[in-house]
C-alpha positions in Angstrom: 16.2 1.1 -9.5 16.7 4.9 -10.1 14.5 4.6 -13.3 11.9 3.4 -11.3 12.2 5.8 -8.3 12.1 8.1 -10.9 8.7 6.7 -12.5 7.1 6.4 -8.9 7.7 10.1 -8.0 6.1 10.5 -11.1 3.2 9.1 -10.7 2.9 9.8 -6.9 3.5 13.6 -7.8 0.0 13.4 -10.5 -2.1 11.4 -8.0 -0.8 13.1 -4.8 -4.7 15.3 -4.4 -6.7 12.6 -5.5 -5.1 10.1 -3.2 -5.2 12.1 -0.5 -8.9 12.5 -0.5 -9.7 9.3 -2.0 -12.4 7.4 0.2 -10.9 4.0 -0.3 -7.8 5.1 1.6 -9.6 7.4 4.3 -11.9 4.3 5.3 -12.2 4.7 9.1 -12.8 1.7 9.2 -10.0 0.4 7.8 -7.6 2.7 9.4 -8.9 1.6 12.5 -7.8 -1.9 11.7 -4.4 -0.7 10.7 -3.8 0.8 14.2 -5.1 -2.2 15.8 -2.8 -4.4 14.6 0.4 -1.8 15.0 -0.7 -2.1 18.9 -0.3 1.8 19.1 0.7 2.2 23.1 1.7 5.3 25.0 5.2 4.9 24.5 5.5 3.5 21.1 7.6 4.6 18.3 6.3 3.6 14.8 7.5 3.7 11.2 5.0 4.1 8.5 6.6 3.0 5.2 5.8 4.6 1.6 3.2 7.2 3.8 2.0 9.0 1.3 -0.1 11.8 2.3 0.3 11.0 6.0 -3.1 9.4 6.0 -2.3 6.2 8.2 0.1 8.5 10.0 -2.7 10.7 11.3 -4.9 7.4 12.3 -1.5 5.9 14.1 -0.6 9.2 16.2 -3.2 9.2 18.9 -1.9 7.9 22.1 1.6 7.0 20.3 5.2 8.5 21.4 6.2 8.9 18.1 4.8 8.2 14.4 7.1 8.6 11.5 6.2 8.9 7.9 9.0 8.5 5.0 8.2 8.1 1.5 10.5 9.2 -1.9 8.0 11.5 -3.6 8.6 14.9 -2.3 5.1 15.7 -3.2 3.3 13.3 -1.2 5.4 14.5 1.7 4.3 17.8 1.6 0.9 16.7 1.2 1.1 14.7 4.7 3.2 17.5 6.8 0.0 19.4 6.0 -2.2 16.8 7.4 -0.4 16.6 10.6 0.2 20.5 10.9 -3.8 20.6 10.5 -4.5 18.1 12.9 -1.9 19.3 15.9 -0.2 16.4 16.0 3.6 17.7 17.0 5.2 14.0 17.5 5.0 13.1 14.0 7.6 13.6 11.6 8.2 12.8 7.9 11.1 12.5 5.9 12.4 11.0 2.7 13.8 7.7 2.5 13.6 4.5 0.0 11.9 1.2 1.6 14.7 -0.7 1.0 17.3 1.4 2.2 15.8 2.9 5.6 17.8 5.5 7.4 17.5 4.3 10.4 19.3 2.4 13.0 18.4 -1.5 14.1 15.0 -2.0 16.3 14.3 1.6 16.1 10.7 1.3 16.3 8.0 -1.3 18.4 5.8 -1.5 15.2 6.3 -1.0 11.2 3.6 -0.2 9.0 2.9 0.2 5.2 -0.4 0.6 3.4 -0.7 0.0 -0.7 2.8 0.0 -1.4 4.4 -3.6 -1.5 3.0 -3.6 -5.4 5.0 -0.4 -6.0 8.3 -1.8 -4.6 11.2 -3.7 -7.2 12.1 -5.8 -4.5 9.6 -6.7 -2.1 12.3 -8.9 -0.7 14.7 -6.4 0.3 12.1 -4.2 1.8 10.5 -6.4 4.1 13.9 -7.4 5.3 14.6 -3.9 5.6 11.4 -3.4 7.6 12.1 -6.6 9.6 15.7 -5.0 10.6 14.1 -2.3 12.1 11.5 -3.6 13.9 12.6 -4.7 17.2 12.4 -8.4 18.8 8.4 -9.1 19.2 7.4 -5.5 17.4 5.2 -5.6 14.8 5.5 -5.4 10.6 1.7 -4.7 9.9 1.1 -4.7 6.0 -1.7 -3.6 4.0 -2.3 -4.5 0.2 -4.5 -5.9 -2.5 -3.7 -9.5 -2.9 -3.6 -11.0 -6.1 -4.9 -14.5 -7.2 -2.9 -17.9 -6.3 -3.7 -19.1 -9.7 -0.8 -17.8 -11.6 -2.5 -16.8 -15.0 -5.0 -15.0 -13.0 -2.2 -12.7 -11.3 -0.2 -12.4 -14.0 -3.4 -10.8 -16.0 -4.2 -8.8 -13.1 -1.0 -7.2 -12.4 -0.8 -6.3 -16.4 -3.8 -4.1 -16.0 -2.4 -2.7 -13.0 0.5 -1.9 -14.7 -1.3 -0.4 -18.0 -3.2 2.0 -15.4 -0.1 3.2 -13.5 3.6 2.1 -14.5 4.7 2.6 -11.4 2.8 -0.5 -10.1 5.3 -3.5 -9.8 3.7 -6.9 -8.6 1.0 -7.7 -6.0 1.6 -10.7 -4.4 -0.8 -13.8 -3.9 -1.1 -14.4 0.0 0.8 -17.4 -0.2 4.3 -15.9 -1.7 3.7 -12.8 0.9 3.5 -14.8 3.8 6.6 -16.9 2.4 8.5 -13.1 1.8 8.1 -12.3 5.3 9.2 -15.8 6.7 12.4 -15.4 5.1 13.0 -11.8 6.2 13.1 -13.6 10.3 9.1 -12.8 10.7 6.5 -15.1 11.6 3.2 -14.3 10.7 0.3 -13.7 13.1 -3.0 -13.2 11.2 -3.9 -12.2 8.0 -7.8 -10.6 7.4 -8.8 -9.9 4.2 -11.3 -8.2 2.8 -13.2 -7.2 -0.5 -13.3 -4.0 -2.0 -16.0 -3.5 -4.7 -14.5 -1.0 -7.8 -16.1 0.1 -10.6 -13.8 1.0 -13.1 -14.4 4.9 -13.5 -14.1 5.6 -9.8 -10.5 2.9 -10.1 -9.7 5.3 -12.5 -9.8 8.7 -11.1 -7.0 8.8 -8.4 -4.5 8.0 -11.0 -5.2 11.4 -13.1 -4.1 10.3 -16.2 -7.0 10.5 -18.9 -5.2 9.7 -21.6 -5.2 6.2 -20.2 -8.3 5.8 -19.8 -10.4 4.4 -23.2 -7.2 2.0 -24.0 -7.3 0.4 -21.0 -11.1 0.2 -20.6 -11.4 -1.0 -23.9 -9.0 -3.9 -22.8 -11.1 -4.7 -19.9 -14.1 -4.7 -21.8 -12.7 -6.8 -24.5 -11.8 -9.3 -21.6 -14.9 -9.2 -19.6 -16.9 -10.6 -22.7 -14.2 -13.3 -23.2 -15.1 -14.2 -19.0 -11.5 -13.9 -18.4 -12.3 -12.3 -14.8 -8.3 -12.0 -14.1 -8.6 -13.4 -10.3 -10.5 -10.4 -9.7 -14.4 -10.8 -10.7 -13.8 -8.4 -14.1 -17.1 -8.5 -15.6 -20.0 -6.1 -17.2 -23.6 -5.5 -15.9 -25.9 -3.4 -17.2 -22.6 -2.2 -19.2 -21.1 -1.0 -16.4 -17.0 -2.8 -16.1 -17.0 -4.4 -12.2 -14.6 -5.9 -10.4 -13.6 -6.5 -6.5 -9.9 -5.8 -4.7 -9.2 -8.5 -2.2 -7.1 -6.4 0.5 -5.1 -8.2 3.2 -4.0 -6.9 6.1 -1.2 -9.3 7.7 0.2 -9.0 10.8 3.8 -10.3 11.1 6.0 -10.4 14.2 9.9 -10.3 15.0 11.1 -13.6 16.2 
């Protein structure tokens, strides 16, 4: 586990610019989905897991009592304290803390939210229960990912590319075995929406600020787009340019 903390600090410490001004993560659109389903009231306290640059923070603050951010890369903290200095926001806070060992008491907070992560965690397990303790009875666990294919050869493939372009990346789950985590952490799901997020493989490969990665892992992708092994994710060329589309889900999970 400390291997792996240390290989996500890592990573998160290279990509911490390029993620925070990445357009796929500052989506208004999206973000407004995300506070939506966190049902962000006058008086409620929320936890955003694995925050990052404070990005969802900022889009949860607005009309909340409290938002707080904790993530393990010290980097990606200082990147979101900046955020919330520069927008005035006063009740948020951010500190550092592993998702499945979260400093803070029992139902703490009316809604828990994390964006992108669940891939990066070991055990996806233990942090959803970890979330779920936290959480109080009827509050929210609002998750965000990319979802990987039911067909198991599909998601095994995908998740090996995902890995090849950042080592830090774990596992995405299929919706099925997400909604089946969450169950046995004591939350019932509410509603799942997905949606599809078109990449090109160029643009995919900018927030991860690694060049040296690049032509291996291209050459991969190529090599399997001619085979038409899409990987559960649409990999294929046109006009020789290497496509493929995300499926995201946003699930919405409640405390029995």
């Amino acid at each position: 586990m400390a291997h792996h903390d240390n290989l996500i600090r890592s990573e998160f410490t290279r990509q911490a610019d390029a993620f925070a001004a990445a357009a796929v993560f500052n989506d208004r659109t999206i973000l407004g989905r995300i506070r939506e389903a966190a049902q962000t009231t006058a008086n409620a306290r929320i936890l955003d897991v694995a925050c990052g640059p404070g990005i969802v923070v900022e889009a949860l603050a607005p009309g909340a009592a409290e938002v707080v951010g904790c993530d393990i890369t010290e980097r990606m903290l200082d990147k979101a304290r900046q955020r919330a200095q520069a927008a005035g926001l006063a009740h948020v806070r951010f500190m550092p803390a592993r998702a499945e060992a979260l400093p803070f008491a029992c139902a703490t907070f009316d809604a828990v939210v994390s964006r992108s992560a669940v891939h990066h965690f070991p055990d996806p397990s233990a942090a959803l229960r970890e979330m779920a303790r936290v959480v109080r009875s009827g509050g929210r666990v609002v998750t965000v990912d990319v979802m990987a294919a039911e067909t198991a050869e599909d998601a095994a493939l995908h998740n090996a590319l995902e890995n090849l372009r950042d080592p830090s990346h774990v596992r995405m789950l299929a919706r099925s075995e997400l909604h089946r985590v969450l169950a046995e952490a004591g939350l019932e799901v509410a509603g799942c929406t997905t949606w599809t997020n078109h990449r090109e493989f160029g643009d995919w490969m900018k927030i991860i600020n690694a060049p040296e990665r690049i032509k291996p892992l291209e050459i991969v992708m190529r090599a399997l787009a001619r085979g038409g092994m899409s990987a559960g994710i649409g990999l294929r060329l046109e006009n020789d340019r290497l496509l493929f589309e995300h499926t995201t889900g946003l699930t919405i999970a409640v405390k029995r």
